[in-house]
C-alpha positions as CSV (number, residue, x, y, z in Angstrom):
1,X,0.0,0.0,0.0
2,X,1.4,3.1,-0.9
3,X,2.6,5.6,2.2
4,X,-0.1,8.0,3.1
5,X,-3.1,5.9,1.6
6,X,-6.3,5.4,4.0
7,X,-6.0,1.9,6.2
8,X,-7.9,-0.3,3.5
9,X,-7.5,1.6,0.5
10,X,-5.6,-1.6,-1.5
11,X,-8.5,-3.9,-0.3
12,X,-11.3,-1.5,-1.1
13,X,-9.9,-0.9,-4.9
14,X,-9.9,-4.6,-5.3
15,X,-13.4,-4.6,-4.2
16,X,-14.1,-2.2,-6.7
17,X,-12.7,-3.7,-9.5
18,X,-13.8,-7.3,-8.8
19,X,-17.3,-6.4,-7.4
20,X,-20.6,-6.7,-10.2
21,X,-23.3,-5.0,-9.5
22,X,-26.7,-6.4,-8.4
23,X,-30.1,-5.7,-9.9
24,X,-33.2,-4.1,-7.6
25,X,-35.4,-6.4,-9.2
26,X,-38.9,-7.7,-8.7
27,X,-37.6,-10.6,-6.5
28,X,-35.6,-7.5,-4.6
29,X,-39.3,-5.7,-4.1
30,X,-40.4,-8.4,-2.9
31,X,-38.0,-9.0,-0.1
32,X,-38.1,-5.3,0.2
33,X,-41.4,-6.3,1.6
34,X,-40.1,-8.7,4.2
35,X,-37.4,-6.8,5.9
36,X,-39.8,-3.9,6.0
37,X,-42.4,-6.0,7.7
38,X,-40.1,-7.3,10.1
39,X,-38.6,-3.8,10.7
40,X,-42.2,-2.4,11.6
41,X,-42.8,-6.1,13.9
42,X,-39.6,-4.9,15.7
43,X,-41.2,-2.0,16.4
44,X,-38.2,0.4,14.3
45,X,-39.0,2.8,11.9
46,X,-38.2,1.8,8.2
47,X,-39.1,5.0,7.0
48,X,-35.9,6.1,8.5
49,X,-33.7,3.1,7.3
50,X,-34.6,3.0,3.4
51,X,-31.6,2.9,1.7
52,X,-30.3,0.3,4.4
53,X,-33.3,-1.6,3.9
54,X,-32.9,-2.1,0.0
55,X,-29.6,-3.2,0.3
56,X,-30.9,-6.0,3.0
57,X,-33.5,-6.7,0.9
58,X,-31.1,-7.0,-2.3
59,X,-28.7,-9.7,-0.3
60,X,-31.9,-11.6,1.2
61,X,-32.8,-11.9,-2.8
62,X,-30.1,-13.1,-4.3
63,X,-29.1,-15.3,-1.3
64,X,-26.3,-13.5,-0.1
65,X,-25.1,-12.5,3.3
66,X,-25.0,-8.8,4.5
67,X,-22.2,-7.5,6.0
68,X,-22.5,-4.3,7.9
69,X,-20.3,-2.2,10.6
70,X,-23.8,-1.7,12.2
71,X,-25.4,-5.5,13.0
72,X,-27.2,-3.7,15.6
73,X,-29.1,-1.5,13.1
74,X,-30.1,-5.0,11.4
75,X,-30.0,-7.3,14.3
76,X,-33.9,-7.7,13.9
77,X,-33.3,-9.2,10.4
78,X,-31.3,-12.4,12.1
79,X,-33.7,-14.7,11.8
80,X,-34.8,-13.7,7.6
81,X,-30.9,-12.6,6.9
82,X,-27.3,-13.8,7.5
83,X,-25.9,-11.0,9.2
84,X,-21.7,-10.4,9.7
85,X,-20.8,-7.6,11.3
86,X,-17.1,-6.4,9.9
């Protein structure tokens, strides 16, 4: 890494360049639907949380896990979601 770079800078280029982007398709609506249900049965606001909540919903989709540096924000999605905090 070069000297002066941000801590992670090498591993978040690679991410870049490697990474394809999903689709917000109608299987993604769909479990849009879920984690906001199970936001409101938690008793959180999804209102507040949308952007958060389409990603969730994107990963619960296509199967994939979501990893967050805020599980707590998403703890209530345990159960429907594979959660890793980083």
């Amino acid at each position: 890494m070069p000297t002066g770079a941000p801590a992670g800078s090498s591993c978040s280029s690679a991410c870049r360049r490697s990474s394809i982007p999903l689709p917000f398709d109608d299987r993604c609506a769909a479990a849009y639907g879920r984690v906001a249900a199970a936001t409101r049965a938690a008793e959180r606001s999804h209102r507040s949380r949308v952007a958060d909540l389409l990603i969730a919903a994107t990963a619960l989709a296509h199967r994939l896990p979501l990893y967050t540096r805020n599980p707590d924000d998403v703890a209530h999605l345990s159960g429907t979601l594979d959660v890793v905090a980083v």
